[in-house]
mmCIF file as gemmi writes it, N, C-alpha and C atoms, coordinates in Angstrom:
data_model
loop_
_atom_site.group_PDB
_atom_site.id
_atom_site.type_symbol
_atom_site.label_atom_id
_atom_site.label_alt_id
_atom_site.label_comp_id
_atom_site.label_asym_id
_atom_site.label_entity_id
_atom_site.label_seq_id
_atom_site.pdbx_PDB_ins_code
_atom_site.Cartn_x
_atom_site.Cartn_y
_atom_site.Cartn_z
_atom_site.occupancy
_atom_site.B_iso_or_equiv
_atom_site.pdbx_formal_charge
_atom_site.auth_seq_id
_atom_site.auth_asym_id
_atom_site.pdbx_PDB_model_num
ATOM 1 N N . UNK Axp A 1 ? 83.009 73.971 99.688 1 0 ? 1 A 1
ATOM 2 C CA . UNK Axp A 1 ? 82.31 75.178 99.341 1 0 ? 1 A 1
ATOM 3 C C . UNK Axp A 1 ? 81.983 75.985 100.597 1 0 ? 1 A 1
ATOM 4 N N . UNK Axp A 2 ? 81.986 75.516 101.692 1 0 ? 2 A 1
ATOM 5 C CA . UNK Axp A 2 ? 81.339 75.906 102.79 1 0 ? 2 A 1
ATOM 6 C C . UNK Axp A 2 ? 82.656 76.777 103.683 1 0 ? 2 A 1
ATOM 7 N N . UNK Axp A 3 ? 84.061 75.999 102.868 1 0 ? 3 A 1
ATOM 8 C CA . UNK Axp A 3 ? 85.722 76.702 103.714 1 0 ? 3 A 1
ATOM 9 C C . UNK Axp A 3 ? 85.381 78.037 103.247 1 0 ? 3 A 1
ATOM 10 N N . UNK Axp A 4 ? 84.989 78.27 101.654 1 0 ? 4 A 1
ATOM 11 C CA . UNK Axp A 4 ? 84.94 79.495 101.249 1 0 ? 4 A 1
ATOM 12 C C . UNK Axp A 4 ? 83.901 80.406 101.859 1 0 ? 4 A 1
ATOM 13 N N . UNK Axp A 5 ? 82.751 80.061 101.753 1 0 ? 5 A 1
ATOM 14 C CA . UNK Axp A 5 ? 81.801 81.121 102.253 1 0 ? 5 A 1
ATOM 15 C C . UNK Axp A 5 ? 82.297 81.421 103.869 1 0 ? 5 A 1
ATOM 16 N N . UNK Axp A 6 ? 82.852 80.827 104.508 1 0 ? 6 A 1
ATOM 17 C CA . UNK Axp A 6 ? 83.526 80.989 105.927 1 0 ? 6 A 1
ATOM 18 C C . UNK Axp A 6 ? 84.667 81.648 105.824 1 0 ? 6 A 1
ATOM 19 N N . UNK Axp A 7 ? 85.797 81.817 104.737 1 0 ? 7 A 1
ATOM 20 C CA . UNK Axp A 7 ? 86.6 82.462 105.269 1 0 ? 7 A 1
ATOM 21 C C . UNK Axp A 7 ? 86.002 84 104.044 1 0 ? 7 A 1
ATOM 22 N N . UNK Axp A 8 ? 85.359 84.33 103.421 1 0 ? 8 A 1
ATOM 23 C CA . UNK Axp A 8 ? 84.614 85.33 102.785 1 0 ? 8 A 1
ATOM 24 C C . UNK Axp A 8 ? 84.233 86.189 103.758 1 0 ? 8 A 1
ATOM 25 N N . UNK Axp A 9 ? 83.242 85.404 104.573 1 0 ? 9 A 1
ATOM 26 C CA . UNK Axp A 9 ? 83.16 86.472 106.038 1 0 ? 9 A 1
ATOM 27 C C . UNK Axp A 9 ? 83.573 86.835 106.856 1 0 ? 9 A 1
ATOM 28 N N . UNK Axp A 10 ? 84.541 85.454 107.32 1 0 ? 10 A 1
ATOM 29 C CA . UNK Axp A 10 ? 85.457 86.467 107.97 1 0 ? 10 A 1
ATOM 30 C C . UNK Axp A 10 ? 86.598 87.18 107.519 1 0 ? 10 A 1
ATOM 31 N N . UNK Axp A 11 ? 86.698 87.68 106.128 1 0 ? 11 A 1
ATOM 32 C CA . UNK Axp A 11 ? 87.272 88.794 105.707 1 0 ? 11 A 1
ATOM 33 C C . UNK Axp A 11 ? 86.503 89.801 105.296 1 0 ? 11 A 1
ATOM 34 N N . UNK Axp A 12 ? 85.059 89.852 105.506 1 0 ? 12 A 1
ATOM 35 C CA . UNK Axp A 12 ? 84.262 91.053 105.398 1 0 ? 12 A 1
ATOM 36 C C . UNK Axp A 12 ? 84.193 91.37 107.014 1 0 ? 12 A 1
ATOM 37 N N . UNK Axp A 13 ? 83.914 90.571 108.446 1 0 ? 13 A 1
ATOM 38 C CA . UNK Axp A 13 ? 84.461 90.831 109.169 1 0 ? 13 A 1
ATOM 39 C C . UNK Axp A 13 ? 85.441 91.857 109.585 1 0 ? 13 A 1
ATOM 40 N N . UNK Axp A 14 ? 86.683 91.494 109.099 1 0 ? 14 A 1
ATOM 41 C CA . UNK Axp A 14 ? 87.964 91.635 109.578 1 0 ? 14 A 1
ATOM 42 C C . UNK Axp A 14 ? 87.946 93.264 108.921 1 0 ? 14 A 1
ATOM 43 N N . UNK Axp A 15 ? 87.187 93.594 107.38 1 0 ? 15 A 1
ATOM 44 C CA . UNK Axp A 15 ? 87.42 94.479 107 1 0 ? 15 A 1
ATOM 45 C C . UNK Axp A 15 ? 86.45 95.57 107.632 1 0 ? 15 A 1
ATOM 46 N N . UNK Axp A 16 ? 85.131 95.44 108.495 1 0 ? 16 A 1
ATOM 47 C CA . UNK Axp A 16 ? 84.421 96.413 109.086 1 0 ? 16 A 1
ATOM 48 C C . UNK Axp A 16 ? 85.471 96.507 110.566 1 0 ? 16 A 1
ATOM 49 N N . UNK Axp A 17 ? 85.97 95.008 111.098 1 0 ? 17 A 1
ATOM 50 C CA . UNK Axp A 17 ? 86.661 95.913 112.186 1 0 ? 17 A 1
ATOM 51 C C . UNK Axp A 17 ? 87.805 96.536 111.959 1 0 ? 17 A 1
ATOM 52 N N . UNK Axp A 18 ? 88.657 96.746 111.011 1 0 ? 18 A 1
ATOM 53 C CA . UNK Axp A 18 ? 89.667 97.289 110.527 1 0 ? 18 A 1
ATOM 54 C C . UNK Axp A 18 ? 89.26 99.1 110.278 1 0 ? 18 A 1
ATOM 55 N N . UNK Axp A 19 ? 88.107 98.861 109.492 1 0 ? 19 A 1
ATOM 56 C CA . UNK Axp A 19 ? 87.335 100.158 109.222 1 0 ? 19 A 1
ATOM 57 C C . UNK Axp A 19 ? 86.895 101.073 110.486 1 0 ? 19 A 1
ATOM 58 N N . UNK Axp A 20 ? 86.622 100.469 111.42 1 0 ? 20 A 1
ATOM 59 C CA . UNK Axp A 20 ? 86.153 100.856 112.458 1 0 ? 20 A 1
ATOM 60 C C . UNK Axp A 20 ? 87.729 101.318 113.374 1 0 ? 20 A 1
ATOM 61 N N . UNK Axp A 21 ? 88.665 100.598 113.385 1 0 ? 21 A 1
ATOM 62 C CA . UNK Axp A 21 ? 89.673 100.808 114.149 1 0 ? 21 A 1
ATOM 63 C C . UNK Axp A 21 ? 90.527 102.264 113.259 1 0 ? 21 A 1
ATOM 64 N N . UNK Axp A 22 ? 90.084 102.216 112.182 1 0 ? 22 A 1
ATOM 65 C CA . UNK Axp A 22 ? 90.849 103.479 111.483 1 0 ? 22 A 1
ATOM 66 C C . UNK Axp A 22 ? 90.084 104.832 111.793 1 0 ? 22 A 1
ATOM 67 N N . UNK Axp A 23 ? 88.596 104.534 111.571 1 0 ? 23 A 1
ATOM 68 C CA . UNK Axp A 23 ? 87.57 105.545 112.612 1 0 ? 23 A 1
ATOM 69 C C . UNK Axp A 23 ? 88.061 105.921 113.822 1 0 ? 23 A 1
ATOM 70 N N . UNK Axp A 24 ? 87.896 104.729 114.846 1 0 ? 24 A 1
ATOM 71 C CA . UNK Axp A 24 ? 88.687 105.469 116.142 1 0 ? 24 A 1
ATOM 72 C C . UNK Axp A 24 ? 90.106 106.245 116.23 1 0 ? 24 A 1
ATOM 73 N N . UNK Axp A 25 ? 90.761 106.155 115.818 1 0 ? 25 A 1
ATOM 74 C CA . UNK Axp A 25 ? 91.996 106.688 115.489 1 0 ? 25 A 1
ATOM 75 C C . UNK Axp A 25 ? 91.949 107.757 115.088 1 0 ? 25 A 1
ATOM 76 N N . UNK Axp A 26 ? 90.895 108.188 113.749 1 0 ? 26 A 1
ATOM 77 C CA . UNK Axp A 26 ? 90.905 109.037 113.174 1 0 ? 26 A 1
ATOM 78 C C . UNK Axp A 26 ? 89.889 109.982 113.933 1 0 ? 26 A 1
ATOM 79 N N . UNK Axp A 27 ? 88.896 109.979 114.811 1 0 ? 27 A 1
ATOM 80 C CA . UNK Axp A 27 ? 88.296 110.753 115.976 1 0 ? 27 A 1
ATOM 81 C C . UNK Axp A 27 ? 89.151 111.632 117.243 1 0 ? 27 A 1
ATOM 82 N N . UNK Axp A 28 ? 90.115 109.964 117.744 1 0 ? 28 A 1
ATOM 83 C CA . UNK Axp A 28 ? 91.294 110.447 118.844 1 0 ? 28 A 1
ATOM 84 C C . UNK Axp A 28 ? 91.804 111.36 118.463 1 0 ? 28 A 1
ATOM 85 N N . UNK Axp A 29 ? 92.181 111.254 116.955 1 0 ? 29 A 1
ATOM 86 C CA . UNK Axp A 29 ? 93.715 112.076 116.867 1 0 ? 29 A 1
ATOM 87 C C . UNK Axp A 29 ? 94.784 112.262 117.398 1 0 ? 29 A 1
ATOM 88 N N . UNK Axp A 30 ? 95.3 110.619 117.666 1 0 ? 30 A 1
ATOM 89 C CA . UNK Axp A 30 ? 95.777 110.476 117.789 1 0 ? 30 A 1
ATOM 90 C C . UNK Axp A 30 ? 97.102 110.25 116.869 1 0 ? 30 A 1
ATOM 91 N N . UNK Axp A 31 ? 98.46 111.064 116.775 1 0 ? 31 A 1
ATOM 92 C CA . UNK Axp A 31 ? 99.467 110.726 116.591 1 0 ? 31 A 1
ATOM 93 C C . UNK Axp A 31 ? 100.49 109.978 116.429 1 0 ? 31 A 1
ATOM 94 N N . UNK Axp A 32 ? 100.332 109.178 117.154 1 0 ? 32 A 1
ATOM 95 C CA . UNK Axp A 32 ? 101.681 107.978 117.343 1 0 ? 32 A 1
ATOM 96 C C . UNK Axp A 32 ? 101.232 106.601 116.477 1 0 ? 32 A 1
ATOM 97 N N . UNK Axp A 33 ? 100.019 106.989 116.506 1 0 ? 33 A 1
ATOM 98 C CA . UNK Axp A 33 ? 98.894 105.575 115.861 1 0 ? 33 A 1
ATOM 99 C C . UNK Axp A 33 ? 99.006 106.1 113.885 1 0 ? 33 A 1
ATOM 100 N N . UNK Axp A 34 ? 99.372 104.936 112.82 1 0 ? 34 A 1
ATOM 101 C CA . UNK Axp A 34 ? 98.938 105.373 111.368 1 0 ? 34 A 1
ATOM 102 C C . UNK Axp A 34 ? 97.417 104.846 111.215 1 0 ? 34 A 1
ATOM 103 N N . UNK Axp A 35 ? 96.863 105.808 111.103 1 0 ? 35 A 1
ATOM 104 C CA . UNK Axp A 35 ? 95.566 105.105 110.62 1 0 ? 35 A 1
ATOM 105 C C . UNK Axp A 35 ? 95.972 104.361 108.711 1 0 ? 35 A 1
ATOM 106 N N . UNK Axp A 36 ? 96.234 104.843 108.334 1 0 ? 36 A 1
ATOM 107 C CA . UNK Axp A 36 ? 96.588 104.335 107.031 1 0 ? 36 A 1
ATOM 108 C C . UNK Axp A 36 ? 97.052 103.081 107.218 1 0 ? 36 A 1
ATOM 109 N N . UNK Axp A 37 ? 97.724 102.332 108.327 1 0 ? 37 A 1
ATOM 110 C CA . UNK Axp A 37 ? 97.519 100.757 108.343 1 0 ? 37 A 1
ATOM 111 C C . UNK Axp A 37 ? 96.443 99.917 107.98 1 0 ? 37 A 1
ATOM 112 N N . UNK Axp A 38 ? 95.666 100.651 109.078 1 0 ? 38 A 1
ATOM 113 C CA . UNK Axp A 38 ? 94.204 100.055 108.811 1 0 ? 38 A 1
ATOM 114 C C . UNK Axp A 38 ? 93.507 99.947 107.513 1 0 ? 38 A 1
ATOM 115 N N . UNK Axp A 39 ? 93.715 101.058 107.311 1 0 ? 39 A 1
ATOM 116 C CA . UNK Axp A 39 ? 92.836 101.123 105.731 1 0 ? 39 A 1
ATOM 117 C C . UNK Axp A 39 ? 93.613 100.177 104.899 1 0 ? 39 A 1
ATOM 118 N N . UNK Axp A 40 ? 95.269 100.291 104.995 1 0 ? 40 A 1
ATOM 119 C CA . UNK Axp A 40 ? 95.271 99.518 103.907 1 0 ? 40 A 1
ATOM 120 C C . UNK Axp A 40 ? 95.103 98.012 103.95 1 0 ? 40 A 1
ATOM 121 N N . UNK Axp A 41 ? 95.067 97.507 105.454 1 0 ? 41 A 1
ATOM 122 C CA . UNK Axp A 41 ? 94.51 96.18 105.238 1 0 ? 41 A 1
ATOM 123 C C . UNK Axp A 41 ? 93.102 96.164 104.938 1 0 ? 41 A 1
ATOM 124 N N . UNK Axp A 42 ? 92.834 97.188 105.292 1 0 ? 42 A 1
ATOM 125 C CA . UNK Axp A 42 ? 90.869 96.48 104.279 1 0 ? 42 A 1
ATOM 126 C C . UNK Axp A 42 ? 90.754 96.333 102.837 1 0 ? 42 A 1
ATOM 127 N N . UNK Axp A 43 ? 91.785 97.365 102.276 1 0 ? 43 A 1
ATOM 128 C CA . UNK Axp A 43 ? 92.131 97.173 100.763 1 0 ? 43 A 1
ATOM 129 C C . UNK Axp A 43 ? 92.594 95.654 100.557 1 0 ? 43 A 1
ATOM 130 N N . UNK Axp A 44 ? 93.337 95.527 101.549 1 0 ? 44 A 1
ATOM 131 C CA . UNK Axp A 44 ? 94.194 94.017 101.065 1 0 ? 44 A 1
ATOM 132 C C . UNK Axp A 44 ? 92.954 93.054 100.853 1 0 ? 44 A 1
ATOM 133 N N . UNK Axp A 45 ? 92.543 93.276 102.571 1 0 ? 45 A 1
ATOM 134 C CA . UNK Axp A 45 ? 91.19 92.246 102.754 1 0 ? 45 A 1
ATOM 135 C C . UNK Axp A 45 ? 90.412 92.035 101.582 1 0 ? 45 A 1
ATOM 136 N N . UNK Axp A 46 ? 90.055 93.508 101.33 1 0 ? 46 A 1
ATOM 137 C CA . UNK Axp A 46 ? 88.871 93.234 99.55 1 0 ? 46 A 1
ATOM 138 C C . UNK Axp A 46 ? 89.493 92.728 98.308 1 0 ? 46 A 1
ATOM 139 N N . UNK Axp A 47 ? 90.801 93.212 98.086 1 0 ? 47 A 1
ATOM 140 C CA . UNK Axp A 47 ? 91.591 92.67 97.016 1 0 ? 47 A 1
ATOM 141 C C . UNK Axp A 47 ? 91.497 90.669 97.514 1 0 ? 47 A 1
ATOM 142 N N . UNK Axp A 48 ? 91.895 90.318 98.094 1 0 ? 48 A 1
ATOM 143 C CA . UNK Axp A 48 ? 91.873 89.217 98.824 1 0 ? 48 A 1
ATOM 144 C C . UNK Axp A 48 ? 90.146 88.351 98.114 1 0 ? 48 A 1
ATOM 145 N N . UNK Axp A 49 ? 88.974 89.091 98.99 1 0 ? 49 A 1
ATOM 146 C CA . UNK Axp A 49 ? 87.721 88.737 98.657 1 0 ? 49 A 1
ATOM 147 C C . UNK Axp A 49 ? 87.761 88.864 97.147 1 0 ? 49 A 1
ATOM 148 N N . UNK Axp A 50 ? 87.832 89.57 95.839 1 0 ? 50 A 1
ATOM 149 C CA . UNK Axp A 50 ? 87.233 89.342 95.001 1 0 ? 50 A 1
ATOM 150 C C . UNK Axp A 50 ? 88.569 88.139 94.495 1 0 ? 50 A 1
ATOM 151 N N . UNK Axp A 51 ? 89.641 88.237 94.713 1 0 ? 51 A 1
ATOM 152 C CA . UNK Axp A 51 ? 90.537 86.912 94.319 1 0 ? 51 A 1
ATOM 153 C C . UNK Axp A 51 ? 89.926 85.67 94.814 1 0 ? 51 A 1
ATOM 154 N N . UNK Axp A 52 ? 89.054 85.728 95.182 1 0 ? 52 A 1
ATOM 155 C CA . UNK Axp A 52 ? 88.581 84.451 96.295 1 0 ? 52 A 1
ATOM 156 C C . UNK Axp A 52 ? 87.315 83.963 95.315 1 0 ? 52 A 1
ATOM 157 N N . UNK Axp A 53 ? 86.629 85.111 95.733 1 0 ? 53 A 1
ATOM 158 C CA . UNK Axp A 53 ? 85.373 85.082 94.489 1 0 ? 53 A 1
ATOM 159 C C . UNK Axp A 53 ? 85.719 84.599 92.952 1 0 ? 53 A 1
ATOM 160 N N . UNK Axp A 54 ? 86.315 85.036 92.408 1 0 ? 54 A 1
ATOM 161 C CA . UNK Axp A 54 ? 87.01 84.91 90.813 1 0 ? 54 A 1
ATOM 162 C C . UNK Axp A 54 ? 87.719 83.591 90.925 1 0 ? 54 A 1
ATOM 163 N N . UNK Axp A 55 ? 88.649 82.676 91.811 1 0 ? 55 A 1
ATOM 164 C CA . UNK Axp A 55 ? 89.021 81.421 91.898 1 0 ? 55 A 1
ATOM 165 C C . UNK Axp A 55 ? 87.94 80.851 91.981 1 0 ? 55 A 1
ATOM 166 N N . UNK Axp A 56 ? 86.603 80.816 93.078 1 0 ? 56 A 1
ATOM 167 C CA . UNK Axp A 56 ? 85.731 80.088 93.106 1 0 ? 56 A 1
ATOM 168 C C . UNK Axp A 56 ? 85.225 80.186 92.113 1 0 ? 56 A 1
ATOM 169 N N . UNK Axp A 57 ? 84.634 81.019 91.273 1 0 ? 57 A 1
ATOM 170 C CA . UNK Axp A 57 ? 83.752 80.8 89.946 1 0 ? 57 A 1
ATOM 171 C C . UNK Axp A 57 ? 84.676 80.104 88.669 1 0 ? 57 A 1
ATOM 172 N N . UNK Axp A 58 ? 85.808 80.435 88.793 1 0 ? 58 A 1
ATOM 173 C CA . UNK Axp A 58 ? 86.766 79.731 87.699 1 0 ? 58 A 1
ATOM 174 C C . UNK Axp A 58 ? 87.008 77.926 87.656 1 0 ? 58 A 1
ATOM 175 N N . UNK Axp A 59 ? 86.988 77.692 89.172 1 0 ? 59 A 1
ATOM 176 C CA . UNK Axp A 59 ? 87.307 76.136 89.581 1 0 ? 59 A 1
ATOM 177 C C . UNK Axp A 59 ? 85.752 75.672 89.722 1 0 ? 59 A 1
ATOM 178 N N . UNK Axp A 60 ? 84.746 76.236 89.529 1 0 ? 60 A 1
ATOM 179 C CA . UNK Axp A 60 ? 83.33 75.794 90.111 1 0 ? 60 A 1
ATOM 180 C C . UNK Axp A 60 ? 82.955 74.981 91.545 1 0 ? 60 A 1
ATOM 181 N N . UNK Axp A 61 ? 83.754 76.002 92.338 1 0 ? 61 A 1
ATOM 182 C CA . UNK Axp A 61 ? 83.046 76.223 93.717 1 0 ? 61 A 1
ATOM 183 C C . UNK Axp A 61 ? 81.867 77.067 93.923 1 0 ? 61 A 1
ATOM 184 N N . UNK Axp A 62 ? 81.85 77.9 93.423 1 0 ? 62 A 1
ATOM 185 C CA . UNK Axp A 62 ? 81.09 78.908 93.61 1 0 ? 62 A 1
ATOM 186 C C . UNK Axp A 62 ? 80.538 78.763 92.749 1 0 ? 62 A 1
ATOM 187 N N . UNK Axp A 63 ? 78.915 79.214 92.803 1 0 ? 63 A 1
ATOM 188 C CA . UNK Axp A 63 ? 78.216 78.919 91.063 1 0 ? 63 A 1
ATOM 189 C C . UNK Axp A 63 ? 77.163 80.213 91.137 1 0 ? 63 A 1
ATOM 190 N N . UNK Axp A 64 ? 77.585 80.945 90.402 1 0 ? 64 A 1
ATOM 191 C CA . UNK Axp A 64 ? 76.59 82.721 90.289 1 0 ? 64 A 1
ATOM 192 C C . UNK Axp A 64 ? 75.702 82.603 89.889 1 0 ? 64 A 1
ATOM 193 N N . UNK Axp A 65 ? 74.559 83.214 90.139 1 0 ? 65 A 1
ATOM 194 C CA . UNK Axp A 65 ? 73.162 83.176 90.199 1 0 ? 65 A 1
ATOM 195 C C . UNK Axp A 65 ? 73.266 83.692 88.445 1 0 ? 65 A 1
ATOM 196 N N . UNK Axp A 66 ? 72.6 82.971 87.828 1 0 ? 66 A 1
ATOM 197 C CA . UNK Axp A 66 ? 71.909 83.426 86.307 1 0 ? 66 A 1
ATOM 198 C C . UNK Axp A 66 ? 71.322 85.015 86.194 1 0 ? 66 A 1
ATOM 199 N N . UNK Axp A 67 ? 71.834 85.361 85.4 1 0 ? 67 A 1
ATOM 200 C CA . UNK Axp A 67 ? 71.365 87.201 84.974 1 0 ? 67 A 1
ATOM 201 C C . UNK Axp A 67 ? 70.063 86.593 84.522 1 0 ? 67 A 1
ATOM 202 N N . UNK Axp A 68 ? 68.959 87.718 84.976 1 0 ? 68 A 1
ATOM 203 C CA . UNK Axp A 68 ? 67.595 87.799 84.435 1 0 ? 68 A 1
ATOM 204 C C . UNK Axp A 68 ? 67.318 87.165 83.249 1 0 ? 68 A 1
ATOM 205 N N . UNK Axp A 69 ? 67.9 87.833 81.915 1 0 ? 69 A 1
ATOM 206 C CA . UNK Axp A 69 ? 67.882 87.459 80.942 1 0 ? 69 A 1
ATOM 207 C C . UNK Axp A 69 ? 68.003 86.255 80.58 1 0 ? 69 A 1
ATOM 208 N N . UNK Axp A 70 ? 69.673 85.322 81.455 1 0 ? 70 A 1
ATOM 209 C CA . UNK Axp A 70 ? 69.208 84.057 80.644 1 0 ? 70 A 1
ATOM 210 C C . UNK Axp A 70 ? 68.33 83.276 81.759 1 0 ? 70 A 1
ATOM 211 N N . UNK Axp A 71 ? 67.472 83.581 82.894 1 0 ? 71 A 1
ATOM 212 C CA . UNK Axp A 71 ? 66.788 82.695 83.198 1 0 ? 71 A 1
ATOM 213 C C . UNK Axp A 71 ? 65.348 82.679 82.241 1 0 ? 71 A 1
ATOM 214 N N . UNK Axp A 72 ? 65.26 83.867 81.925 1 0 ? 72 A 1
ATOM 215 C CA . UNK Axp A 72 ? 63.657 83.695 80.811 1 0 ? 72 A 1
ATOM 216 C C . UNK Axp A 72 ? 64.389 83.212 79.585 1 0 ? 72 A 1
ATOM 217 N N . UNK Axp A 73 ? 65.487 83.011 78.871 1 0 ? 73 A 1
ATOM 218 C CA . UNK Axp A 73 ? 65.622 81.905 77.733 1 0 ? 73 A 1
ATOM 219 C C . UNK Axp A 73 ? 65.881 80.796 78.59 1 0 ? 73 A 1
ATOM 220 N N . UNK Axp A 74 ? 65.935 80.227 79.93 1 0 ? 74 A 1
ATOM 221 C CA . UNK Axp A 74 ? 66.26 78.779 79.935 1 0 ? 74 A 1
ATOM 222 C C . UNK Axp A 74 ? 64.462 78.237 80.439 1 0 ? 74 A 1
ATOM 223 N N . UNK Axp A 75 ? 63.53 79.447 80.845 1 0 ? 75 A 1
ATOM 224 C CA . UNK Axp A 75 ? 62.269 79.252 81.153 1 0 ? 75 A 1
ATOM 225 C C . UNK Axp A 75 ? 61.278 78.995 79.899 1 0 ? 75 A 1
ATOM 226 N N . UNK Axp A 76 ? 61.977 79.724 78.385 1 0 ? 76 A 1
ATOM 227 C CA . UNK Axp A 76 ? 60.691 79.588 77.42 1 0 ? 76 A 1
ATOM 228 C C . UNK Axp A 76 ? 61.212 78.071 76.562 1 0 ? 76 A 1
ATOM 229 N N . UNK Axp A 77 ? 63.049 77.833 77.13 1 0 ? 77 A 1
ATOM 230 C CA . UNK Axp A 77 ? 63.018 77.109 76.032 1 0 ? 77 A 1
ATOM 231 C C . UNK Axp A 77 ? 61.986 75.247 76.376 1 0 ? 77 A 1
């Protein structure tokens, strides 16, 4: 459980410095550089994270916090 929450961040990581490297690029204006690389690996990156998320809750690695609601029916019963 602990591989996952480690590689989760470092693909939220990877996706602020990706974000950030498409920023600089996109300030330079620079030419020769696609910023659209960048971006689209942060897309990948997030597509990536919620596939990660959705395996863990399916295999029960991951276990999601109870919606409001059913913690007051598992509190009155």
């Amino acid at each position: 459980m602990l591989v996952v929450k480690i590689v989760i961040g470092a693909l939220l990581i990877f996706m602020v410095v990706s974000l950030f490297k498409a920023m600089v690029i996109m300030l330079k204006n620079k030419q020769d550089e696609n910023m659209s690389k960048y971006i689209g690996r942060r897309v990948l990156a997030s597509a990536l994270i919620i596939g990660i998320i959705l395996l863990g809750v399916a295999t029960g690695l991951i276990k999601p916090n109870l919606s409001p609601y059913q913690q007051q029916a598992t509190q009155t019963e």
